[in-house]
N, C-alpha and C positions, 0 to 999 in steps of 0.2 A: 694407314699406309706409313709407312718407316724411312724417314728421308734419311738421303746421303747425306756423310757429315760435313762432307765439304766439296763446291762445285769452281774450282782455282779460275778457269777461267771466266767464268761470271765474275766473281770478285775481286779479279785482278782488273778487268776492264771496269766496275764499280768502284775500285779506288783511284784509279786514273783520273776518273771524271771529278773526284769528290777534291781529288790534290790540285787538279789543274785548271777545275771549273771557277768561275769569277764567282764572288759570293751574291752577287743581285740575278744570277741563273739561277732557273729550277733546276733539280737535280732529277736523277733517273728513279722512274719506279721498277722497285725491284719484284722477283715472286719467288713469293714461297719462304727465301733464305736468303738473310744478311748476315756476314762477319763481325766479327768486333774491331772497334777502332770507326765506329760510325757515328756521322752525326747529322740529326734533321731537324732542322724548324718550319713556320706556318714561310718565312721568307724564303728560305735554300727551294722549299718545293710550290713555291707559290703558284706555278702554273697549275698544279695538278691539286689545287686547291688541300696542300697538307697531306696530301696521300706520298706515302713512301715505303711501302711494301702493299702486295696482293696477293692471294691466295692462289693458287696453280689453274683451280675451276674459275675463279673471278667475282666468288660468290662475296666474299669479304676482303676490306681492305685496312690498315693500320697506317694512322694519321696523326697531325700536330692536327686537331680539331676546334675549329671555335662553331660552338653551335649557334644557329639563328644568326650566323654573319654577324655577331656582334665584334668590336674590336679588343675586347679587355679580356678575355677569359679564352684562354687554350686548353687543352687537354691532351695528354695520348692516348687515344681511343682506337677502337673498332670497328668499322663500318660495316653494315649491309649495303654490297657495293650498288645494286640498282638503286636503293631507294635512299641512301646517305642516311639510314638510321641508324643512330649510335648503339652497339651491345653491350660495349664495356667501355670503360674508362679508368685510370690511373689514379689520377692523382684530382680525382673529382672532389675535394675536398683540401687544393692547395691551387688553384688554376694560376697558369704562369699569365703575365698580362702584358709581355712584351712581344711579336711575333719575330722577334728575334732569338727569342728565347729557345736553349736546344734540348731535346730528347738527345742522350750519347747512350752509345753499346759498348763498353768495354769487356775483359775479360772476367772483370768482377759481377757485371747484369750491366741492368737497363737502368738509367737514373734520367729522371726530371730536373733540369736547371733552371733558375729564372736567369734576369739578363745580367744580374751579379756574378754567377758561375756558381752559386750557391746550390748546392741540392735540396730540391723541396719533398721527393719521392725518387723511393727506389726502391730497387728487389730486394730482399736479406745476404745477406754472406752466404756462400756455399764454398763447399769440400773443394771442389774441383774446378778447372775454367771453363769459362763459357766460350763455346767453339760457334755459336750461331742464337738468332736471334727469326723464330720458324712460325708465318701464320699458317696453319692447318687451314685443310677446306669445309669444317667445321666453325671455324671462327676462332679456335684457340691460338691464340698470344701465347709458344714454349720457348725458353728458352733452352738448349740441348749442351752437352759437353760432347767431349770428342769421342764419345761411344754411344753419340744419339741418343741416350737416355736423357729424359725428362726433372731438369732440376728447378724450373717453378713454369706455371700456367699459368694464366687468367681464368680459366677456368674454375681455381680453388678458389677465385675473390672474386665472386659475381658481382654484381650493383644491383640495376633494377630489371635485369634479363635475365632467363633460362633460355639459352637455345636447344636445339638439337642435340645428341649425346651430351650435354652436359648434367651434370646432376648435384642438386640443393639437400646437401644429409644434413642428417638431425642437428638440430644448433645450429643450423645456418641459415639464413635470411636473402632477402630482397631489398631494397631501400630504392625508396620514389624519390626521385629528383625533385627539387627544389621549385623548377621553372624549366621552360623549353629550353631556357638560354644559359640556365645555371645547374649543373650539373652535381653540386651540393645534395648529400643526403637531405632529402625533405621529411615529411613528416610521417611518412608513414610504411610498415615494416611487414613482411612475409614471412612467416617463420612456422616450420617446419619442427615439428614434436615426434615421442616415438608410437603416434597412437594418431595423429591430426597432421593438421595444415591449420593454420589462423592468420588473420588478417587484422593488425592493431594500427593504432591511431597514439602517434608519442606522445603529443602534446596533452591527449585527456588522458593517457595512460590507457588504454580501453580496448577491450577488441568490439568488434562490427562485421567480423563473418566466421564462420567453422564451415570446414569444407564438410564434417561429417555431419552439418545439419544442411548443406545442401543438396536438391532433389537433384542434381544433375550429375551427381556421384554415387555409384552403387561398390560397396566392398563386397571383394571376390570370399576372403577370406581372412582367418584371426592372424596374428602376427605382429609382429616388432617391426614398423616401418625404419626403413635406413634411409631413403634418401626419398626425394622429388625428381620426378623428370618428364622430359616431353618428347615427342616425334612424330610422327606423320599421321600417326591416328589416335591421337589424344593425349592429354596428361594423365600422370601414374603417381600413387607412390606404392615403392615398391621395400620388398624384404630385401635382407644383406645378399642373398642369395639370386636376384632379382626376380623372385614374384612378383607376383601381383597381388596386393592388397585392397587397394583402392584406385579405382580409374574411371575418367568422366562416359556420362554415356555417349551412345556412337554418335561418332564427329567425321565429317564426310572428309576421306585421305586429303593429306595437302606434302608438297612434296619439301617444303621448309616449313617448320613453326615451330614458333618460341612464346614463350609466356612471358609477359610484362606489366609493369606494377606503374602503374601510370601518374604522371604528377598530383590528379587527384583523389589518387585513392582505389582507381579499380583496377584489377587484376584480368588482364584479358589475352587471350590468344589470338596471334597475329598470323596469315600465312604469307610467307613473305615469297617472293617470284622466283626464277630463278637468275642466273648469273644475266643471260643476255634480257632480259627484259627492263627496262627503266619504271615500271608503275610502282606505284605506293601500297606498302602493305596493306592486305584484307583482313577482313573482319574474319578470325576465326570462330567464331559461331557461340564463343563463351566467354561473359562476363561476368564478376562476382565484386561487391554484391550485386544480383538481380535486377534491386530497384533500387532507383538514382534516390530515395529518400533514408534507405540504408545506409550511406556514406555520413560518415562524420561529419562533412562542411559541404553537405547536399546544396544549402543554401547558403552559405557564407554563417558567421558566428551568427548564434541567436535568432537566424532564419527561420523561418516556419516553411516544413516542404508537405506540399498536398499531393498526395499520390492521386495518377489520373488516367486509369489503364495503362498501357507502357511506359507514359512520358508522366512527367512529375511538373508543378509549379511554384512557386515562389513565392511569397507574403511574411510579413511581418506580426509578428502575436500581437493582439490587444496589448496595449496602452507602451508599444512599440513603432520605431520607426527607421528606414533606410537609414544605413549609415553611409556615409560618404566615402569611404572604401569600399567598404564588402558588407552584408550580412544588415543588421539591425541595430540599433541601440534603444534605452528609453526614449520615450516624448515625451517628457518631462526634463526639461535643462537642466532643473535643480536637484537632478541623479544623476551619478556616475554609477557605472559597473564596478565593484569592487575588487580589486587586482587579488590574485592568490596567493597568500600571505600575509595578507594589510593586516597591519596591528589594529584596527579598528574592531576587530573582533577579536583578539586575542588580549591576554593579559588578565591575573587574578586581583583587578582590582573590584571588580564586578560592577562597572561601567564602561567595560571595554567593549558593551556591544549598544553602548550611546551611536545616533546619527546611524543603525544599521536598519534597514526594513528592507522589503521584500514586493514586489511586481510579479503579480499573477500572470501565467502564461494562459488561463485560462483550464478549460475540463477539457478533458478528449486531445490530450497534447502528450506525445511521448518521445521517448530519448532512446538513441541507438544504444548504449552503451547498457540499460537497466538488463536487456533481454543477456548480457553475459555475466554479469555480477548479482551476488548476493545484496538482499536487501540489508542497510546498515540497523533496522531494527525489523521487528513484526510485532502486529496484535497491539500497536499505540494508535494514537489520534494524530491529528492533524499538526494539532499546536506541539505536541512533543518533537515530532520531525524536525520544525522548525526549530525550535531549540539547541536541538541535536546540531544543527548546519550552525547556528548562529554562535555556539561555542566551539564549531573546528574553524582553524585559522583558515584551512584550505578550502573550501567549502564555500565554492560559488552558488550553489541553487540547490532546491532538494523537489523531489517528485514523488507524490503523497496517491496509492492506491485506494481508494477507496472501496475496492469490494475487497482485496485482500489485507488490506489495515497494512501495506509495506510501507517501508519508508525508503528510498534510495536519494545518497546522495551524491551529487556533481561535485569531482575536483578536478582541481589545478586548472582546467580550461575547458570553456563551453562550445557545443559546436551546435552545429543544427537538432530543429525540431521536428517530429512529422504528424501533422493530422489525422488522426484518425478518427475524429467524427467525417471523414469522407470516404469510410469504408464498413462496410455492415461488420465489421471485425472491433468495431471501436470500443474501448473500455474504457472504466472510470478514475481515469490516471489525469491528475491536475499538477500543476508544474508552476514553481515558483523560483525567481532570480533574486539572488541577494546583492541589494546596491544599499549605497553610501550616500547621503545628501549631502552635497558641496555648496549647500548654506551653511551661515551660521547658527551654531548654536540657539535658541532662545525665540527666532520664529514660531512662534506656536501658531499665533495665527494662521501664516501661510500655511503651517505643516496638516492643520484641523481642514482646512478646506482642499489640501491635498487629498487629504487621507477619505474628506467624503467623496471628491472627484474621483478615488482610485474605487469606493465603495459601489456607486452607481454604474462604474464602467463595470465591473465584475458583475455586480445584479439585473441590471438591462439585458444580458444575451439570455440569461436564465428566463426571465422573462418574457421576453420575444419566444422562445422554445416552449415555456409551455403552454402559452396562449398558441403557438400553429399546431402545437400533439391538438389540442382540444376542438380544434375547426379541425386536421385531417381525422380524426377522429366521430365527428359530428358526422363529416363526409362518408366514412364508411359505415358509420349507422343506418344513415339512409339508403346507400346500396345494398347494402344487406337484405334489409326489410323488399325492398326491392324486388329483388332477387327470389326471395322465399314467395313473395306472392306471384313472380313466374311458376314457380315450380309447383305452387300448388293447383293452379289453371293444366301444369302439365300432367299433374296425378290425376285431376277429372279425368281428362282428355283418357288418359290409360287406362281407369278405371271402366270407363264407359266401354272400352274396345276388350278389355277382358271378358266383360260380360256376355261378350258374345262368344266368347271359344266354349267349348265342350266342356265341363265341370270334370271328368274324371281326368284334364290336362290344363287345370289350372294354376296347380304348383308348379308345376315345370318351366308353363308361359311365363309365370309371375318370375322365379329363380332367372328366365334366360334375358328378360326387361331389365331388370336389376341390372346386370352384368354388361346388359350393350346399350346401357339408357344413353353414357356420353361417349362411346366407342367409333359413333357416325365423322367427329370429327377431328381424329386422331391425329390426320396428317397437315391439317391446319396450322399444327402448335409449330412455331421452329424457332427451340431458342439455342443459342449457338456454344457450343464446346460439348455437345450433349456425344456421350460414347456409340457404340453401334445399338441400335433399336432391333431387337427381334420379335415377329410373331408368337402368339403361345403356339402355336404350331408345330414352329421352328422350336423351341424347348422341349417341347414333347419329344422332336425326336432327339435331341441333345440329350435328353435328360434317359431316353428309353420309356417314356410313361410314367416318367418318375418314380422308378423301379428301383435303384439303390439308393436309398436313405446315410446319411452318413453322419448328421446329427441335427439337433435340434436349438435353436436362440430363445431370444425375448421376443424375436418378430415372425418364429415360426420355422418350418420345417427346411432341413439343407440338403440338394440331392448329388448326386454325382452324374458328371456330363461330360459332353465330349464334343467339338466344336469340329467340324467338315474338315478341319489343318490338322485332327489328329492332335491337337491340346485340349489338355484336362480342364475343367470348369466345376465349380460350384457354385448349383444354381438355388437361391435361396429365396422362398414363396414368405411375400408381406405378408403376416395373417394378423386379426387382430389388433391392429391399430384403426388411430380414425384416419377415414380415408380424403385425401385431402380433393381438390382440384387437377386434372390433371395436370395443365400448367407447372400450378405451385411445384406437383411432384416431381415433374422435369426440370424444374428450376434448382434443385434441390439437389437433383440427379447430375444434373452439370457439374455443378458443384464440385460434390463427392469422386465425378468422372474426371476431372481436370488434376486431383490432388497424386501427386509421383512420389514417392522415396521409397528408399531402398527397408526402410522398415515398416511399410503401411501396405494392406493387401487392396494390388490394383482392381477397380471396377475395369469389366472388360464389357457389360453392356447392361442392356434393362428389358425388358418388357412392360407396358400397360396398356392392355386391350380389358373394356367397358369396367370393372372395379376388381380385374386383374393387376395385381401389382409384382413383379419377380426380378430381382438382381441376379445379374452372372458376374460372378468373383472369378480373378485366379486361383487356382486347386494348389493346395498345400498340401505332399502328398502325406505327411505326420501330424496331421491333426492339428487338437491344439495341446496347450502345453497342460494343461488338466491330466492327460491320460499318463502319457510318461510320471509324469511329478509326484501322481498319489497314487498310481497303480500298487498293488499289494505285492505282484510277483513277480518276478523277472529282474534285469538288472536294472541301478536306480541313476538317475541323470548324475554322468561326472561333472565336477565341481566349477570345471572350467568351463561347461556348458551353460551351467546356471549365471555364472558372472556374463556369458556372452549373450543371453536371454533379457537379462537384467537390462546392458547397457543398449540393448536393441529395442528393446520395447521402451524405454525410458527416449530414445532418440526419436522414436516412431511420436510419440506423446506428446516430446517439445515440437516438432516440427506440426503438426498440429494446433499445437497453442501458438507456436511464433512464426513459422514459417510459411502460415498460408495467406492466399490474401484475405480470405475469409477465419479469423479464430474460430476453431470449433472445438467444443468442449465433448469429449467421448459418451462420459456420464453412466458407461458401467464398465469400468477397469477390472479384469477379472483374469484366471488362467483358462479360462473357456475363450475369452476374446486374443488370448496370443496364442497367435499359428506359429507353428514350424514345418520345414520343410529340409531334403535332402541338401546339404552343402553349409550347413547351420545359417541358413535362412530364418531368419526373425522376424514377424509383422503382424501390425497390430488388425484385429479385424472390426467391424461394424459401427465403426467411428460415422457421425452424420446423422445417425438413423435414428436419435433420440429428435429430431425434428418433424418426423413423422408421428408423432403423438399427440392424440389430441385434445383439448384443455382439459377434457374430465379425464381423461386418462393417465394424463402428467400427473395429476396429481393421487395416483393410486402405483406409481412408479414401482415403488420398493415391491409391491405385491406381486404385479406382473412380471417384472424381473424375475425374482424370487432371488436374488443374488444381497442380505444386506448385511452379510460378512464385509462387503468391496464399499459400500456407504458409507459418506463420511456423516459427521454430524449435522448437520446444516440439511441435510437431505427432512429431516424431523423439525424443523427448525423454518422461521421465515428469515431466516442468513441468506446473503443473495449465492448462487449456485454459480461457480467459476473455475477457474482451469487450476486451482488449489483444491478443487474437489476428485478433480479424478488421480492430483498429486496421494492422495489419500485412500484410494482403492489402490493404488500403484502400491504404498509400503505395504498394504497388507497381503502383495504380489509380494514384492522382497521376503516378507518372512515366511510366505511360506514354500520357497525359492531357499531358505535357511532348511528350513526345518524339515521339508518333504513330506508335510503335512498340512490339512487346513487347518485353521489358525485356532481350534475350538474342537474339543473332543467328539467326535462322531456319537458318542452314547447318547447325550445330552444336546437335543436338537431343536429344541422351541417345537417340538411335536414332528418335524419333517425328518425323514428318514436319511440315511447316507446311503447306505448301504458300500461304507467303506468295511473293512476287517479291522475295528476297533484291535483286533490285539497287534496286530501288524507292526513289531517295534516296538508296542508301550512296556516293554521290560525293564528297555537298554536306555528311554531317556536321561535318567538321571535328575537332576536337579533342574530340568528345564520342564520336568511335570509331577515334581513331588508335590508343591502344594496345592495345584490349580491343574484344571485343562484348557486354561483361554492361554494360547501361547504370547500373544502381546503382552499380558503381566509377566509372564515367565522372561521374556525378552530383556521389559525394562528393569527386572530384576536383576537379572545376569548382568546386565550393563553398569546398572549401580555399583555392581561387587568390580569389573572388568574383569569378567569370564563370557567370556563369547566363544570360545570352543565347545563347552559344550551343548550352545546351541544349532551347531552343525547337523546334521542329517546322519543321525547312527551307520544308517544303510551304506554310506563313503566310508565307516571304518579308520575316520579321522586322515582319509586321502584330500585333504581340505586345505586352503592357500590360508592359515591365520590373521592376516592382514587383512585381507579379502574381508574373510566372515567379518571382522568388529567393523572396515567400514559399511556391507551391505546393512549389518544390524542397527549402526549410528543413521544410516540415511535413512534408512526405515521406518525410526523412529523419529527423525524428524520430521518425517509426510505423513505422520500417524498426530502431530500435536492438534489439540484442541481447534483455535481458532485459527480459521483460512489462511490469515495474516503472516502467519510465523510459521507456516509450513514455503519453504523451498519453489522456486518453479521448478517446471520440468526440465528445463534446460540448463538448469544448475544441479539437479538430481543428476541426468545425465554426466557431466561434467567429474561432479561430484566421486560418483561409480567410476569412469575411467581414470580418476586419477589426477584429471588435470585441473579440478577447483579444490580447492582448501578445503577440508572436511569439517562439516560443522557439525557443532555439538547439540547433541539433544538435550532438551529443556524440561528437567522434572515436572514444573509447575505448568506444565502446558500439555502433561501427559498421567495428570491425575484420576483422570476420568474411566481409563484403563484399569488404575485399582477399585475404584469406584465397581467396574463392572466384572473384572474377575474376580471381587469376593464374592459380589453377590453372586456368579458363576457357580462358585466353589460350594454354597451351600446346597440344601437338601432340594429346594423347588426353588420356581420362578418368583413364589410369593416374598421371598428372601429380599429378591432383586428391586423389587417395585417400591419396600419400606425406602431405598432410599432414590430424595425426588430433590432435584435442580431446580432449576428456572424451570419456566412453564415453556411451551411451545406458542414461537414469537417472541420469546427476550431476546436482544438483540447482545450483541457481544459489549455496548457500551451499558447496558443493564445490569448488566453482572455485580454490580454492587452494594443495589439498591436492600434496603432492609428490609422490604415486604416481602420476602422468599419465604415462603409459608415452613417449609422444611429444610431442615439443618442438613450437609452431607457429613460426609466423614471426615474429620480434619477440617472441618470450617471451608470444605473447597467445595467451590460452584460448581455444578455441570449445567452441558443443554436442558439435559432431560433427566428424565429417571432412568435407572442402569439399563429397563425392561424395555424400556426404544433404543437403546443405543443402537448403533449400527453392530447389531450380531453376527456370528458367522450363521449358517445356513446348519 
């Protein structure tokens, strides 16, 4: 709405009062519009508690504000007038601290005085004068000239609010207050990208959330975000044009909300009342992060936060204790925390890291900040990490992987920790603080019986842990046995009662016993978050008898269905696995039913009736991404599609690895397991399902698959199996997402057929198949030279983003290196792809194993391949050294195996 420039008699009876009024009177509150030549302090308006303009609806008010009633700190703010919550503020970063102090309107702007008359804040200089000083019923703060045009807002300098039509573009931020009372940028920032939203932490430098790894935001479409914004039915961020790119899922209307960055650290939507109502804003239905263990200073510094279904707890790590502020410190007096910076560890005299050692946070201890950074090494040990930390000045602690051999470390300032041995998602990440002993010198004594006191605290919990694995343990041996000798009392029993049917209907009885032996008590099981349950019944007719087939997995046949609402279903029949308990399998099913994003395909229900097992997926109506990508005819996936596939399956992956409460490792990353669908939907499929296998079957994995093109090493190997392994079926996703091929020439197949059109293209490669047909050496070849063009996809005709290909090729290869350690998470892969982490470089010497298996590739037979042999199956990656390696490779470089296991393509 477009106000008049000017209302004379309003502001001729406004300057009446303001000339003739006693200075210890409140002054009048005005609405909507003041002139220039005004002035308000928290005294002039004291009655109306610093309120000296209102909005016309009443919904907002503009004030000398002191929050929390304290007396030192004013501001000009913004009010939501029912609930006195501040939206904006001025001069949050100079508060005046006399309540005499004035806010003046001239015709230059709005300026901030303290009680000297000095200006602390003001508007900038403009062209023209200012004819009025206008709160909107919006909440915008404009100042107008005399053609009502708009010459600055509040709105273009937010704080730590988004309201209603206001909007946060790219480069522009949120900052959290200080304190209730102090209105000071605090520590932590909302910033807005042209592809994200992120949520960092100033002090550790770090971010702690991505909107696009969170399940509560689904993007509509690709695009160039411009700005952030909010309204009555959720947050957006949207294109220059105002699409929709990205918007949270459905949020029940509310007729005010605004998003707010809260003192510590969460990001939440508020729905605030309306003008005549006095109550305090509501909870609008969305927090980020999620879990209060996600926050930086969940527990104050050095905290330990124990996640504990919704609500989270508190504790201090071993050989830690309460600080007398906030958080932890050691229990040990004779340590300080070492500040960031401290010359104690700097300095080339090389006793600059005298009086430095190190307090174990213990195993199963992790940090918010690892899940968004690069590790600073891979593929070392233990002791090297520390080294690494104890020669950078900044480098307060470092946190040492032990299934991925990472190394990451902590600077400038440490915040909270979260346990993760209190969630079945827990891994093998130990965490160490670097301090300073504030004795002297020369103690050795005291320091020797420290150092055992620090030895026995660290080896006690180990201890205690594997002495109760070995009682719970004893204990399920005995049930077990148990258990089997029910079951064999119950096979009598059945045997004896078969004997009596007819002999020409004893297969049948026997087949329909099997099927309903545990089927009697189905409805007994209730374990909770489990999706909708249907009858086979009810599939059968979903499915039509299961009458169109539409493809086939590792766990058996997929059919096409159709749900009573007239949505598509894909319903997929367990076959072939071992079959577990029912329980376990609904426990499982929970699971997998509970897990949301926008790149993962939703379970919509299950079936298990007697040793019936059958998942109902959502129907993807394009398949997977197999058929498109190596189809021989028709037109070939544009280029923009393959980068939108890429960062879609790559976000599907980390939220998986990072985002659940449970980590679940996929374990066969392939282009058969990424769907697509109508609208460049992305998502990943049958993620979970590798925990339905059973001990002897896991370990004949590669077979039943039949997929060990997508294997990484470690699959051949007793390397422990981790969320670096599916990082590793994912590059050899990427290449062949380059290349529009599978990764290994269809003629030459380890005996199994393609039945692709080997000539399909092989004219036009070029240099990406003159010497070989394993296209991973051709890759790393290309990369040595930096030609990456022409490992593009003939079939595009060079319609290809050049930047693009070298980094999909660079990240590629770096989820392609050898050991677990020094390949990427997924959520830096991710990152990685769209641009917004640092692209890292791939590591020759950690991608040797590739030439290794595309010479022997290249020769005449498989026999070629086997002369050359690695380590044996079981060398572990710290073995790699050892001299008993019976056979030599090429170049004096180790592998796992012999070329002739490698993880091949199919």
């Amino acid at each position: 709405m477009g106000p008049s420039p000017m209302r004379p008699p309003f502001l001729l009876s406004l300057l009446l009062l303001l000339l003739l009024g006693d200075v210890a009177q409140a002054g009048t509150v005005a609405t909507e519009l003041i002139a220039p030549d005004f002035e308000a302090s928290f005294l002039l308006f004291v009655d109306t508690v610093g309120v000296f303009l209102r909005s016309s609806n009443g919904a907002f008010e503009a004030a000398v504000y002191n929050p929390a009633a304290q007396q030192d700190r004013y501001y000009l703010a913004v009010l939501h007038a029912p609930s006195k919550t501040c939206v904006w503020a001025a001069n949050r970063a100079a508060p005046i601290t006399d309540r005499t102090a004035l806010v003046r309107l001239t015709s230059q702007g709005v300026s901030v005085e303290d009680a000297n008359g000095t200006a602390i804040w003001s508007t900038p200089p403009f062209g023209s004068a200012v004819a009025a000083l206008r709160l909107a019923d919006t909440g915008n703060l404009a100042l107008l000239d005399a053609a009502n045009a708009t010459l600055w807002q509040s709105f273009d300098v937010p704080t730590d609010t988004l309201v209603s039509s206001q909007r946060l573009p790219v480069g522009g931020f949120l900052a959290s207050a200080a304190s209730a009372s102090d209105l000071a940028e605090g520590d932590y920032r909302l910033n807005v990208t042209s592809g994200d939203a992120v949520l960092s932490w100033t002090m550790g430098s770090s971010l702690y959330w991505r909107m696009s790894n969170d399940a509560s935001f689904v993007k509509d479409r690709d695009g160039a975000v411009a700005y952030m914004a909010v309204n009555g039915t959720g947050i957006f961020l949207l294109a220059k044009d105002g699409t929709v790119i990205v918007q949270a899922a459905a949020m029940a209307p509310a007729g005010l909300r605004v998003v707010q960055l809260s003192v510590d650290g969460k990001l939440q939507i508020k729905n605030f009342a309306s003008a005549n109502s006095s109550s305090s804003p509501t909870d609008g239905g969305f927090v980020a992060p999620s879990r209060a263990c996600d926050l930086p200073l969940s527990c104050g510094p050095l905290g330990l936060c124990t996640p504990s279904g919704n609500a989270s707890g508190c504790t201090c790590p071993q050989l830690f204790a309460a600080a007398h502020d906030s958080g932890c410190a050691p229990s040990d007096g004779s340590s300080t925390l070492l500040p960031a910076g401290a010359g104690a560890s700097c300095g080339g005299s090389g006793n600059g890291d005298r009086g430095i050692s190190y307090l174990s946070l213990g195993n199963g201890v992790a940090y918010y900040a690892n899940k968004f950074s690069l590790p600073a090494t891979a593929g070392s040990n233990a002791s090297s990490c520390q080294a690494l930390c104890t020669a950078n000045c900044s480098c307060l602690g470092y946190f040492y992987d032990h299934s991925s051999l990472s190394c990451y470390l902590a600077r400038d300032q440490l915040g909270s920790f979260t346990n993760t041995n209190s969630t079945n998602g827990a891994h093998s990440m130990s965490g160490y603080v670097k301090v300073q002993s504030s004795r002297p010198q020369g103690s050795s004594s005291s320091d020797s019986s420290s150092s055992s006191k620090t030895l026995i605290a660290i080896l006690l919990p180990t201890i205690i842990a594997f002495v109760l694995i070995v009682i719970i343990g004893a204990i399920v041996v005995v049930s077990w046995r148990k258990e089997k000798r029910r079951e064999g009392r119950r096979s009598s029993r059945d045997v004896q009662l078969r004997r009596q049917r007819s002999p020409g209907s004893a297969s049948a009885h026997l087949v329909q016993d099997l099927q309903d032996m545990d089927g009697d008590d189905d409805d007994d099981i209730v374990i909770p978050g489990l999706p909708t349950r249907f009858t086979h019944s009810e599939i059968e007719d979903m499915t039509n008898s299961f009458r169109v087939k539409i493809g086939a997995g590792g766990f058996g046949a997929v059919y096409k269905g159709e749900l009573p609402d007239g949505s598509l279903v894909a319903v997929k029949k367990i076959e072939g696995v071992g079959m577990q308990g029912k329980r376990e399998f609904m426990t499982e099913i929970a699971v997998i039913g509970n897990i949301h994003h926008v790149n993962l395909v939703r379970l919509r229900g299950f079936c298990t009736e007697g040793q019936r097992r059958l998942l109902v997926y959502e129907f993807m109506n394009r398949g997977s991404l197999e058929r498109p990508l190596f189809r021989p005819t028709g037109p070939p996936l544009e280029w923009k599609e393959r980068m939108d596939i890429a960062v879609g399956a790559a976000r599907g992956l980390a939220y998986l690895h990072f985002g659940c409460n449970q980590r679940i490792i996929h374990c066969d990353v392939k282009p058969e397991n990424i769907l697509l669908a109508d609208g460049g939907q992305v998502k990943i499929a049958d993620f979970g399902l590798a925990k339905f296998l059973s001990p002897e079957q896991s370990g004949l994995f590669t077979t039943m698959r039949g997929t060990r093109g997508y294997l990484a090493p470690e699959w051949l190997t007793n390397t422990a199996i981790t969320d670096r392994t599916d990082v590793y079926g994912f590059g050899m996703v990427l290449l062949e997402l380059v290349h529009g091929r599978k990764n290994r020439s269809e003629h030459v197949s380890d005996g199994m057929a393609s039945g692709e059109d080997s000539s399909n293209g092989s004219s036009s490669r070029g240099a990406a198949r003159s010497n070989n047909d394993y296209f991973p050496l051709a890759a790393l070849e290309a990369h040595e030279a930096g030609r990456y063009a022409e490992l593009a996809d003939p079939r595009l005709e060079g319609k290809v983003v050049a930047k693009e290909v070298e980094r999909m090729v660079k990240v590629a290869l770096c989820c392609l290196h050898e050991d677990p350690g020094t390949r990427p998470s997924m959520a830096v892969v991710a990152g990685m792809l769209e641009g917004t982490m640092e692209l890292g470089e791939p590591r020759a010497q950690a991608l040797g194993f590739l030439r290794l298996y595309g010479r022997g590739h290249a020769g005449p037979s498989d026999g070629n391949m086997k002369q050359v042999v690695g380590m044996g199956m079981g060398t572990s990656v710290g073995d790699r050294n050892r001299s008993e390696t019976t056979q030599t490779t090429m170049s004096g470089w180790p592998s796992y195996m012999s070329s002739s296991q490698l993880s091949a393509p199919r």
